[in-house]
ZAVEX-809925 format. One record per residue (C-alpha): residue in three letters; x, y negated, z. Coordinates in steps of 0.001 Angstrom, whole numbers. Last residue first. Layout:
ALA, X, Y, Z
...
% end
This chain:
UNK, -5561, -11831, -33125
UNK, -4071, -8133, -31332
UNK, -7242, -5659, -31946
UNK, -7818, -3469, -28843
UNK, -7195, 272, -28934
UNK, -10055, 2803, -27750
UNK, -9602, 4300, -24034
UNK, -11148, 7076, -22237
UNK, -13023, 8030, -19275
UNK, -13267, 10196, -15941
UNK, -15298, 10058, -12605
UNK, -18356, 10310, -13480
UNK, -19100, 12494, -16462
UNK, -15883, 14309, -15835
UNK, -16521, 14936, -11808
UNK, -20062, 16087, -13205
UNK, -18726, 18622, -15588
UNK, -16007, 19769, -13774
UNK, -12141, 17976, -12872
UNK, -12455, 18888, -9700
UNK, -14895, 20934, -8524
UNK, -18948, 21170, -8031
UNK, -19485, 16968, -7573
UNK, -22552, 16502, -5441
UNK, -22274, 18748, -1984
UNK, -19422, 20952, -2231
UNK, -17067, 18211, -4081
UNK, -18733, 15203, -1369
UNK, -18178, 17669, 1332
UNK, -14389, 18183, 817
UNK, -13861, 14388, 45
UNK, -15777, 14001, 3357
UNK, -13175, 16199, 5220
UNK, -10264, 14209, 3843
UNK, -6880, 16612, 3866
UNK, -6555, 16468, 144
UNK, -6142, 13070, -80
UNK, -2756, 13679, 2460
UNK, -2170, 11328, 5630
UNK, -4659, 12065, 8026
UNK, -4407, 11188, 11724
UNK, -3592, 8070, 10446
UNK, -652, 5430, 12176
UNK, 1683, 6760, 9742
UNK, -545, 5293, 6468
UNK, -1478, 1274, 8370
UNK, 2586, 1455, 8928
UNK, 2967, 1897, 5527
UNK, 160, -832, 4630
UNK, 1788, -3194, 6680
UNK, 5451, -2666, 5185
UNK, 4418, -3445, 1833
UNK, 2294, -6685, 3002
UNK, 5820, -7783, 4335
UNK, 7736, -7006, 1385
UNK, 4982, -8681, -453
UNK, 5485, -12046, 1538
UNK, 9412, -11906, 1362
UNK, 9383, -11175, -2346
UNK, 7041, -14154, -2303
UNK, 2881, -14297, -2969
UNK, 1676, -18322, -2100
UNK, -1113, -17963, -2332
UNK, -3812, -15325, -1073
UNK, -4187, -12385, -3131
UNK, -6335, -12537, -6311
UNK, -3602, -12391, -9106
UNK, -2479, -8892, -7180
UNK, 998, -8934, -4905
UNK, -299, -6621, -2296
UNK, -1414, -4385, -5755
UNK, 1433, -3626, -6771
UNK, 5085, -5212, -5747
UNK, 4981, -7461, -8901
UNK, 1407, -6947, -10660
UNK, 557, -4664, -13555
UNK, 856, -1663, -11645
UNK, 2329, 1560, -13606
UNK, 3063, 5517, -12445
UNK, 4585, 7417, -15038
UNK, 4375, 11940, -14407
UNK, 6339, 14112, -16577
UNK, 9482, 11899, -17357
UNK, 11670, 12451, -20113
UNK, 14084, 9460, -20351
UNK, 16475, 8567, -23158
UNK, 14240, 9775, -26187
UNK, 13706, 6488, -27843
UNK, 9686, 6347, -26949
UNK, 10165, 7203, -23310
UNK, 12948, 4733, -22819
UNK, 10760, 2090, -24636
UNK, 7775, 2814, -22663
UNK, 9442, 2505, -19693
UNK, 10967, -1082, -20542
UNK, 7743, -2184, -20778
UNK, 6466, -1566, -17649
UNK, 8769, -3305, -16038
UNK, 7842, -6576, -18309
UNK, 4274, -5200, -17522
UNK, 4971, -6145, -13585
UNK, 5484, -2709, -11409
UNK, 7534, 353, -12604
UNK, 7069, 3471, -11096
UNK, 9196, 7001, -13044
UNK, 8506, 10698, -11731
UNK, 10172, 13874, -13006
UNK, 9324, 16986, -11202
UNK, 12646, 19766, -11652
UNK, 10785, 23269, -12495
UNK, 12987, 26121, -10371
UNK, 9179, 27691, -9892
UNK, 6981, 26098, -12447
UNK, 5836, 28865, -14149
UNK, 5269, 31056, -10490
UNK, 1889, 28167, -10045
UNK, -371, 31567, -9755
UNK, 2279, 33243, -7839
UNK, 2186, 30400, -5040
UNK, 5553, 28688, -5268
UNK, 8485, 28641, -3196
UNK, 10874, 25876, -5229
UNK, 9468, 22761, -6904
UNK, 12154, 20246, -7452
UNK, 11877, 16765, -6705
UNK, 13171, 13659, -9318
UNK, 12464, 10325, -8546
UNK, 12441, 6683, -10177
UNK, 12159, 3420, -10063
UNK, 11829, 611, -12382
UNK, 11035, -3463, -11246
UNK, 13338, -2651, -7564
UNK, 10561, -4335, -4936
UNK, 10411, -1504, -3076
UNK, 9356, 2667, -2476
UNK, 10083, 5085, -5465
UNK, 13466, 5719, -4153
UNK, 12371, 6302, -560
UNK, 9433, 9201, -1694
UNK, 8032, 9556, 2071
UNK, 6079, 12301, 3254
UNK, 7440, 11270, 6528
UNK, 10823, 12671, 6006
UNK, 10669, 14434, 2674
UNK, 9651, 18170, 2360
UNK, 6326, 17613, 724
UNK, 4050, 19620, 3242
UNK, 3480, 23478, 2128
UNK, 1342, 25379, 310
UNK, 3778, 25721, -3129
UNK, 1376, 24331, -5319
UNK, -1399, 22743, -3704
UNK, 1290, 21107, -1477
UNK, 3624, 19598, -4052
UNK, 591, 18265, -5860
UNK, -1097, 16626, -2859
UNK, 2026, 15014, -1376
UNK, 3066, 13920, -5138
UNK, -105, 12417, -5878
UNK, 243, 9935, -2777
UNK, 3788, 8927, -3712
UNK, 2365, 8147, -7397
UNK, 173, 6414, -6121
UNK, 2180, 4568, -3544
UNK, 5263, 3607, -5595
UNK, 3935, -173, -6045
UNK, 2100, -720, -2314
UNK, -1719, -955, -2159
UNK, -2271, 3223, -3086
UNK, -322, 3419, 171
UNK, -3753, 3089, 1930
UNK, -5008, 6273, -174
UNK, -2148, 8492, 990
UNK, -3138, 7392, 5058
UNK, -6369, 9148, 4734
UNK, -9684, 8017, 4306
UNK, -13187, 7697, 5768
UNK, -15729, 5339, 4596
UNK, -18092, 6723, 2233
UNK, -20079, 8867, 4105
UNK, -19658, 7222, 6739
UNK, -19655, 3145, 7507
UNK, -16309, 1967, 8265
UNK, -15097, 837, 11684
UNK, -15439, -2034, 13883
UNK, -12576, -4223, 15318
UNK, -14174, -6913, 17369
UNK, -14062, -10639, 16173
UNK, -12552, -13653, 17337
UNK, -9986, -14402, 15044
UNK, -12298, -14459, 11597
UNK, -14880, -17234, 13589
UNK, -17678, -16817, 11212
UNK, -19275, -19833, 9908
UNK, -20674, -18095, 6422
UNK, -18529, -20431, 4688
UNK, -15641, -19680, 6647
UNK, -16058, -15597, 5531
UNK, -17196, -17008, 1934
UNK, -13654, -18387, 1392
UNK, -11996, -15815, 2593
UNK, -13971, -13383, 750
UNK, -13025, -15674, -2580
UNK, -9574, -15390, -1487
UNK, -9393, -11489, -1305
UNK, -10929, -11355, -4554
UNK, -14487, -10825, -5529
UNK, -16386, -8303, -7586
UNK, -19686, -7981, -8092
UNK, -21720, -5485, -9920
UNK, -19887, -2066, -9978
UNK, -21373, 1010, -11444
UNK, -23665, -897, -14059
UNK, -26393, 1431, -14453
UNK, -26767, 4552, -15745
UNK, -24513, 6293, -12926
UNK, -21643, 6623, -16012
UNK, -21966, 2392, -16655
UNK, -18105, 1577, -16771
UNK, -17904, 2122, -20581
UNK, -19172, -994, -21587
UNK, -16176, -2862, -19363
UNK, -17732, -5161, -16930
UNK, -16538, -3490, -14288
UNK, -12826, -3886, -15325
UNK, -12914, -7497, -15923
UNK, -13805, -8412, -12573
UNK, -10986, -5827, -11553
UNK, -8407, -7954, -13295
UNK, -8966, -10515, -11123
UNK, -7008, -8652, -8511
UNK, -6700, -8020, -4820
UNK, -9785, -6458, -4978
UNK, -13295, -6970, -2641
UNK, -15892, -5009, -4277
UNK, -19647, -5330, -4276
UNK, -21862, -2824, -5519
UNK, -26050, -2990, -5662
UNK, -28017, -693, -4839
UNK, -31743, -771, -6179
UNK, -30486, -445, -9927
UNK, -29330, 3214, -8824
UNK, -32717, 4447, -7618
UNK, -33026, 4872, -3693
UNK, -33636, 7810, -1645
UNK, -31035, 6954, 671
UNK, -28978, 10038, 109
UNK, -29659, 9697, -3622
UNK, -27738, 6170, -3859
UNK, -25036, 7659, -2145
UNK, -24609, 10567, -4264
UNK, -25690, 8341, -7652
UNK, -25432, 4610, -7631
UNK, -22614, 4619, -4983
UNK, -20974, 7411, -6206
UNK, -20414, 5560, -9715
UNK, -19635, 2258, -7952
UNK, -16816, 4268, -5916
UNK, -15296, 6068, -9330
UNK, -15111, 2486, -10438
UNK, -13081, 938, -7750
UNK, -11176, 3581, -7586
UNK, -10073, 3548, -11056
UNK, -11464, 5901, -13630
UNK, -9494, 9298, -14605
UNK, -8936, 9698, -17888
UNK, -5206, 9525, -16823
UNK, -3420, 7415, -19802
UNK, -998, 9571, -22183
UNK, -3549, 9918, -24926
UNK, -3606, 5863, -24823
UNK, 190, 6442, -25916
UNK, -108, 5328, -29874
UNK, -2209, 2200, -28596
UNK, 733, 831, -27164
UNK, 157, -3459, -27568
UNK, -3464, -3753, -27027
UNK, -4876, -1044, -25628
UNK, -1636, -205, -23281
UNK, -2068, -3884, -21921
UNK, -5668, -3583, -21551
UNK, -4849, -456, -18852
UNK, -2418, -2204, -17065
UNK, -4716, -5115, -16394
UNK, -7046, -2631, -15142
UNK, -4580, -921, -12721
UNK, -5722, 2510, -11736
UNK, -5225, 4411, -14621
UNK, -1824, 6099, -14340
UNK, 264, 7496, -16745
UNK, 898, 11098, -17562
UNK, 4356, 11664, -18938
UNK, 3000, 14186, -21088
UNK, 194, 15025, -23522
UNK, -3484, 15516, -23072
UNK, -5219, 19147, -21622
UNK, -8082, 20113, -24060
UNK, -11208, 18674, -21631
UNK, -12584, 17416, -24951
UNK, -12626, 20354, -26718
UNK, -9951, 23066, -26426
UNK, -6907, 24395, -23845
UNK, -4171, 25676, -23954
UNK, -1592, 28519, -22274
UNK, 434, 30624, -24084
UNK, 3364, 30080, -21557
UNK, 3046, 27592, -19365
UNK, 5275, 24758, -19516
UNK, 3263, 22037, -21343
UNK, -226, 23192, -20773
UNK, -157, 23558, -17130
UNK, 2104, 20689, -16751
UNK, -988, 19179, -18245
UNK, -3492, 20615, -16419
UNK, -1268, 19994, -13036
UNK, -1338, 16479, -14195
UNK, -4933, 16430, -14635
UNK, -5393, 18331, -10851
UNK, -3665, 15508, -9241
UNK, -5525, 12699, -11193
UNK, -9057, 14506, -9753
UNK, -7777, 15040, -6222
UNK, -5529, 11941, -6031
UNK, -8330, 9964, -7507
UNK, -10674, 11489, -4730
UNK, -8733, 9833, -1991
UNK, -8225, 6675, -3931
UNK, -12061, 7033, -4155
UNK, -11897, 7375, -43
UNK, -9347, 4052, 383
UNK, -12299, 1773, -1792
UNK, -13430, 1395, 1874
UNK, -17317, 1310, 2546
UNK, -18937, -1050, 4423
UNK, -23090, -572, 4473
UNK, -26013, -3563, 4153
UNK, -23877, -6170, 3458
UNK, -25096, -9319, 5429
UNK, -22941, -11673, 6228
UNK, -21597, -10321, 9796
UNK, -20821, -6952, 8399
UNK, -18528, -8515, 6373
UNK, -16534, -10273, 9438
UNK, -16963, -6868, 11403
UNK, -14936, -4776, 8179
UNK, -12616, -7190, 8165
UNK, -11843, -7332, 11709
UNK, -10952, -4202, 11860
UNK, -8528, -3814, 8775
UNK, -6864, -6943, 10362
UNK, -3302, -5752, 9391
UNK, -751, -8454, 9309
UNK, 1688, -8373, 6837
UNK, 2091, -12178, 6159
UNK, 1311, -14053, 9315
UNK, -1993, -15279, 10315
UNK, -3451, -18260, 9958
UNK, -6845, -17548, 8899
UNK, -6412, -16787, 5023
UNK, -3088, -15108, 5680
UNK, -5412, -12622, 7465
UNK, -7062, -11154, 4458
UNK, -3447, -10089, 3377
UNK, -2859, -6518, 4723
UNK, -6275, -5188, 5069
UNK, -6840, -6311, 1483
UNK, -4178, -4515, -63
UNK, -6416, -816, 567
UNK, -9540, -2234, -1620
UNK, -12923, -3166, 402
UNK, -16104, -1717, -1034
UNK, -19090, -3806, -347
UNK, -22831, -2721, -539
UNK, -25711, -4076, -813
UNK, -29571, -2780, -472
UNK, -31810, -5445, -2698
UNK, -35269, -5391, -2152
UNK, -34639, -8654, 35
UNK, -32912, -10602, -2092
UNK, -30567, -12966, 150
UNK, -28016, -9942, -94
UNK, -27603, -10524, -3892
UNK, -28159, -14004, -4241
UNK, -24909, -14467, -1900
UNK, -23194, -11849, -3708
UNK, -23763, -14090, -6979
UNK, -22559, -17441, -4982
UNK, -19611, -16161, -4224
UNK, -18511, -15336, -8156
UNK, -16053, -17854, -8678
UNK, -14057, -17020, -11782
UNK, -10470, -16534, -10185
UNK, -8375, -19347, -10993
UNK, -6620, -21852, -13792
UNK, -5570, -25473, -13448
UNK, -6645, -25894, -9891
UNK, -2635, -26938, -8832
UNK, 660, -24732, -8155
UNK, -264, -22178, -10801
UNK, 1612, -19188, -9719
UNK, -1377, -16872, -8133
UNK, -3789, -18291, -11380
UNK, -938, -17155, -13953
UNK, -647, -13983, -12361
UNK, -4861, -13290, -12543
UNK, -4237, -9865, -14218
UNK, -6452, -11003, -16996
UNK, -4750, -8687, -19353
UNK, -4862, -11434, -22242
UNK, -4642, -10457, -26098
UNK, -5962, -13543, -27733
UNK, -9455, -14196, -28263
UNK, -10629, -14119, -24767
UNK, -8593, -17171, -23666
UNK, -10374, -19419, -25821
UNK, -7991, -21413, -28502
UNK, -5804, -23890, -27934
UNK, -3843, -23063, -31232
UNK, -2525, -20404, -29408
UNK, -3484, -20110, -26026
UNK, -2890, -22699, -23405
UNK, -840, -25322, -22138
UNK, -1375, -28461, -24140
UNK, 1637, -31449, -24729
UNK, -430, -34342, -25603
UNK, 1099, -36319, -22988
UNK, 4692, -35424, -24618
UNK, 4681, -32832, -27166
UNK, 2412, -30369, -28902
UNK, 2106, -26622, -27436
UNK, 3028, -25021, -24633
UNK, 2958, -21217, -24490
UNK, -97, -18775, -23104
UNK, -830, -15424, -23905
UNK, 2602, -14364, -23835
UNK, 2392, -10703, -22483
UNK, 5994, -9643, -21522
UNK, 4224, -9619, -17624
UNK, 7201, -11109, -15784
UNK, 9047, -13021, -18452
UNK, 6123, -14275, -20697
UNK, 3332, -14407, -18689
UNK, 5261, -15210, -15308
UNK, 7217, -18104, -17570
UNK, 4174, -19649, -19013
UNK, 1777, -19821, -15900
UNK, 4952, -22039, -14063
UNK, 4983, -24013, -17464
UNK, 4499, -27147, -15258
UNK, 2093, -28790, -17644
UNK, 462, -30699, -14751
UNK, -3303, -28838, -15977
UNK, -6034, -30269, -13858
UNK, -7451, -31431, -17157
UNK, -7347, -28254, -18705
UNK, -9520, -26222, -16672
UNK, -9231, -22380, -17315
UNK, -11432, -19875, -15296
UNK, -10341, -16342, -15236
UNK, -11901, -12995, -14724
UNK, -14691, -12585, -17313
UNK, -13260, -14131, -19884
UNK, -14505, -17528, -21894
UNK, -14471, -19798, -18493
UNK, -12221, -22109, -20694
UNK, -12945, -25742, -19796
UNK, -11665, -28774, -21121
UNK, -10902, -31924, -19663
UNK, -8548, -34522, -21723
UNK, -5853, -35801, -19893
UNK, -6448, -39156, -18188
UNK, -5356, -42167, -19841
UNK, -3120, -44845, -17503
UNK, -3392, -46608, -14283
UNK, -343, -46535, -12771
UNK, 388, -46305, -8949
UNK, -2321, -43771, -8196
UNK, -2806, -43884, -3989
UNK, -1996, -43046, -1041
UNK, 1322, -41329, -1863
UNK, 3087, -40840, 1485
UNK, 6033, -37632, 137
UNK, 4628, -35766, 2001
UNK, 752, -36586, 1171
UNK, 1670, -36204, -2548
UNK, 3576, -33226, -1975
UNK, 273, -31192, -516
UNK, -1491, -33071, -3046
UNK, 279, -31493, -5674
UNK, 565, -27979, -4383
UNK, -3292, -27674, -3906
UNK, -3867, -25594, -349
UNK, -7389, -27343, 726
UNK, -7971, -28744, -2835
UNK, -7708, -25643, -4938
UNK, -11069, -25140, -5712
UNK, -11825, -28645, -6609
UNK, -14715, -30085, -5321
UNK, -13451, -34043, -4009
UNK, -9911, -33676, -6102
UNK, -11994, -33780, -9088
UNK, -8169, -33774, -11143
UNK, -8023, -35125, -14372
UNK, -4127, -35919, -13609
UNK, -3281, -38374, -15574
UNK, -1737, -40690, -13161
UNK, -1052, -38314, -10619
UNK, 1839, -36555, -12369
UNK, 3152, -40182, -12429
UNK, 3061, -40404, -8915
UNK, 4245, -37392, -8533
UNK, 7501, -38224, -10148
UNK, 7862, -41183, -8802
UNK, 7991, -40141, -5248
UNK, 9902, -37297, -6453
UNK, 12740, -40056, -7751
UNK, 11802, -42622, -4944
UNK, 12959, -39568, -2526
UNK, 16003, -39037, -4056
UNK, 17473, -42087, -4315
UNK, 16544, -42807, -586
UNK, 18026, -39753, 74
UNK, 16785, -36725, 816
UNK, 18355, -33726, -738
UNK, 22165, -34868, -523
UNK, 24637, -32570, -2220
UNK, 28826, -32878, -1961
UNK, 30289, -30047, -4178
UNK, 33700, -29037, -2905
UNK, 33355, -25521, -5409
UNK, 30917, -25506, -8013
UNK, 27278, -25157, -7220
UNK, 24708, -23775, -10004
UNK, 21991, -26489, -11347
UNK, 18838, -25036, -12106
UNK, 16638, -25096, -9041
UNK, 18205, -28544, -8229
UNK, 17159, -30938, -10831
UNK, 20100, -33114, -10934
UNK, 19905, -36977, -10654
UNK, 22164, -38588, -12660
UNK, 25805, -40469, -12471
UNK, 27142, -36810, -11014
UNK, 30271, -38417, -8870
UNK, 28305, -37101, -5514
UNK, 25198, -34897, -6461
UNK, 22037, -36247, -5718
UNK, 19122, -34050, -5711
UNK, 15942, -33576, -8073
UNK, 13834, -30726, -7414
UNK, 10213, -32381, -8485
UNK, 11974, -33331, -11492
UNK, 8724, -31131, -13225
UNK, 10664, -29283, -15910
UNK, 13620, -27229, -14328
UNK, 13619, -24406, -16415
UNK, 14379, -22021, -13731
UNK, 14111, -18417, -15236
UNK, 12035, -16546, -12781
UNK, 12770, -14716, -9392
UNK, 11205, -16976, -7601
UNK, 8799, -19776, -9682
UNK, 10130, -23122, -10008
UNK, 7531, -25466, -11894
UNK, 6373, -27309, -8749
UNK, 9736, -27792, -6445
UNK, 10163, -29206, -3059
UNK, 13872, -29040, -1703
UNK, 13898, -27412, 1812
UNK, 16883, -26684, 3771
UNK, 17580, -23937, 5911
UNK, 21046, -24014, 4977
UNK, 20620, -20552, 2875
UNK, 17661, -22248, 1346
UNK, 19750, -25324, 142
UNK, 22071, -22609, -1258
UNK, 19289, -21725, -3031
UNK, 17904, -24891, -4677
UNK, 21728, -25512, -5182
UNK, 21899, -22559, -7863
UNK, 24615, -20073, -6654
UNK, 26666, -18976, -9659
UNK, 29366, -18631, -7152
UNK, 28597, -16293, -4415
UNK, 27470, -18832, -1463
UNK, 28890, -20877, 1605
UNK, 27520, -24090, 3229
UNK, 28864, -26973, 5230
UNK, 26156, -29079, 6098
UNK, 26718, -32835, 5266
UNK, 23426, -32932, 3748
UNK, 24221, -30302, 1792
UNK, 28088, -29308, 1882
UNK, 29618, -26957, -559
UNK, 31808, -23443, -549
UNK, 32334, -21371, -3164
UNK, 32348, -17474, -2785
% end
């Protein structure tokens, strides 16, 4: 432990300490721009500067460690004409539109401009050029808002292990972007939106699809429908005021109600029927794998294990492009989202007496991954596009104050049957761990016909923010027709952020881990951290998502997939069994690698 003083408050930290954290400790606050948590600090904007007594320069603080007896002032005069400067220069060329830019009412840079009483551009001087990029289906790329704070860079590279975008050229013509400032589309991007939840400024975002679901309900023939994904119940309220974790489930459902969708359904039943379908596939496969003189032919021949899962889009493009040898190990099985716009079009669709181009899907994700996802070619099993629209939990936010609606005042209402109900497995779906937790309870109990015997159907080592994870349960008591896997030890990795991700495939591919059943979300802490949540998403702010969307699973009456009465009627009604002809044409789909430029 060293000790320090920061503003002439004593302070006391493990050495190796940066001072940006022991400032933290003191309850300080040092502005930064480029700093990212839990990233290498490269300490590129100045932003952080301090003064250190005897140190002739500034120091940028987020990358300078304390040494014992260090003296540290954060604000002095010194200091402050430093970041003053600093911004002011940032200013200078910034090609900003500060009037209708989409970042303007929680923009970094003009947050710290205001503080720091910048009223207006000190030097005149050559903007940077403006170019758009709105080449992808998920993100939008403006160049001239672009402060060339590398914080897109470092959660590309370090977090995600993707490196679509690196700086290039020097100085003012430095350009952050794909290679050789090309389009984003033709380099191998996951558009899990990462880069647009980090960027401090309008530089890259969401592409703005509001005004689409606006057209939508205004047409009159139109019927409309919104599906609402498990993480947004836990971070819709951040948008109003309210604190991190908060569930306004309730008053979501009433605020979109109040514009004009026609029926709310929850994306929380398709988790429910994921577990059923996904469930049963790894059963096939264990099936397969450690029965004897079992197989299986055709297309519905059992795959290989680990079995991964196939909920996370951005997960899923990753595999294409940089493990196509392991597609086989994906779960055909469609993402909620999708299996929900493929009942919507058909079962739903049918109820109403309606053709499946008269309903039209709208989904609110955590991710701008998703808008990729429904876009896909393949994505079109209820012969038409399953899902239409989709629109993160910002853009809702947005349209929810655009629409006039007073988000604090409203009733709780519930979701609109058939699609609607859910148990508590599909709300964990939202947390990293809670698929594969949710399988588990299913599996365990269609097997041996009892509960999982954890406290609270709980897996605690696959639960938190730890990057890899794992479990091992073994199956004891089990119905004679399962008797091949009595004494069988389950093996169950999660890993969250494609850097995680990563090093999963590599202990799978060298032999050091066997695992029979992978579980992977592309963003930190799943989908409560997604690219499309609302900014600014900490450890502390997905911890407290996290804990939301547990409590919003033990508050349920049911807490198992298989448990849903409507999921039961949907299969007896519509779908025949899992894993059948219809659930396959559906429900289920398959991959084809993706050329790396």
């Amino acid at each position: 432990m060293l000790s320090l003083s920061i503003n002439n408050i004593s302070v006391e930290v493990p050495e190796g300490t940066t001072i940006l954290a022991a400032a933290k400790k003191a309850g300080i606050r040092i502005p930064t721009l480029c700093y990212v948590e839990g990233l290498q600090a490269i300490g590129a904007c100045r932003v952080c500067v301090v003064e250190v007594e005897g140190a002739r320069n500034l120091v940028a603080s987020c990358s300078m460690p304390v040494s014992q007896g260090m003296k540290v002032q954060t604000n002095s005069r010194r200091v402050r004409d430093a970041r003053r400067a600093v911004i002011e220069l940032l200013l200078s060329e910034h090609n900003g539109d500060c009037q209708t830019c989409d970042r303007s009412p929680d923009c970094e840079l003009q947050a710290l401009a205001a503080e720091l009483g910048v009223r207006e551009i000190a030097y005149a001087g050559e903007k940077t050029k403006k170019r758009i990029d709105a080449s992808t289906p998920a993100l939008s790329r403006d160049s001239g808002k672009c402060i060339k704070c590398r914080r897109c860079v470092s959660v590309c590279m370090e977090t995600q292990h993707v490196g679509a975008l690196f700086p290039q050229n020097r100085g003012f013509d430095t350009v952050i972007g794909p290679a050789f400032n090309h389009d984003l589309k033709t380099v191998a991007c996951v558009q899990c939106g990462q880069c647009a939840a980090v960027c401090p400024v309008g530089a890259i975002t969401e592409k703005d699809q509001i005004d689409e679901v606006w057209h939508a309900i205004d047409k009159a023939d139109n019927h409309v429908v919104v599906q609402t994904a498990p993480a947004i119940r836990a971070a819709l309220g951040e948008c109003f005021g309210y604190e991190p974790g908060t569930l306004v489930t309730g008053k979501m459902v009433a605020a979109l109600r109040r514009l004009g969708f026609c029926a709310v359904f929850d994306t929380n039943f398709t988790a429910d029927l994921t577990i059923i379908e996904e469930g049963n596939e790894l059963l096939q496969r264990l099936t397969a794998a450690l029965k004897p003189g079992a197989n299986g032919k055709g297309d519905h021949a059992p795959k290989p294990l680990p079995m991964f899962t196939s909920c996370s889009p951005g997960w899923i493009k990753f595999m294409e492009y940089f493990h196509p040898d392991m597609l086989a190990n994906l779960s055909t099985c469609k993402s909620p989202q999708q299996m929900f716009g493929a009942l919507a079009k058909t079962y739903y669709a049918a109820k109403l007496g309606k053709r499946p181009e008269q309903v039209v899907v709208v989904s609110i994700m955590p991710c701008t991954a998703k808008k990729f996802e429904c876009q896909r070619p393949e994505m079109d099993s209820s012969s038409a596009r399953d899902v239409d629209i989709v629109l993160t939990t910002r853009e809702l936010g947005k349209m929810i104050k655009a629409a006039g609606i007073d988000f604090g005042a409203l009733p709780d209402e519930e979701m609109d049957a058939p699609l609607g109900l859910s148990s508590g497995a599909a709300d964990i779906f939202a947390n990293t761990g809670g698929v594969m937790e949710a399988a588990v309870r299913t599996v365990y109990e269609v097997v041996t016909g009892r509960p999982l015997p954890l406290p609270g159907l709980h897996i605690p080592t696959v639960a938190g923010l730890e990057g890899v994870k794992e479990a091992s349960l073994k199956i004891e008591g089990v119905k004679p027709e399962w008797k091949f896997l009595e004494g069988v030890t389950l093996n169950v990795a999660v890993a969250h952020g494609l850097g995680n991700a990563e090093r999963v495939i590599s202990a799978i591919k060298s032999g050091e881990k066997q695992y029979h059943f992978v579980e992977v979300m592309t963003c930190p802490g799943g989908c409560i951290g997604g690219g499309g949540q609302p900014r600014f998403t900490t450890s502390q702010v997905r911890e407290a998502r996290i804990a939301a969307i547990y409590r919003e699973d033990e508050g349920k009456r049911l807490r198992k997939s298989h448990e849903n009465p409507d999921i039961t009627k949907l299969y007896a009604e519509f779908l025949g069994k899992p894993l059948g002809e219809e659930s396959h044409r559906l429900l289920h789909t398959q991959y084809t690698p993706r050329p790396r430029v």
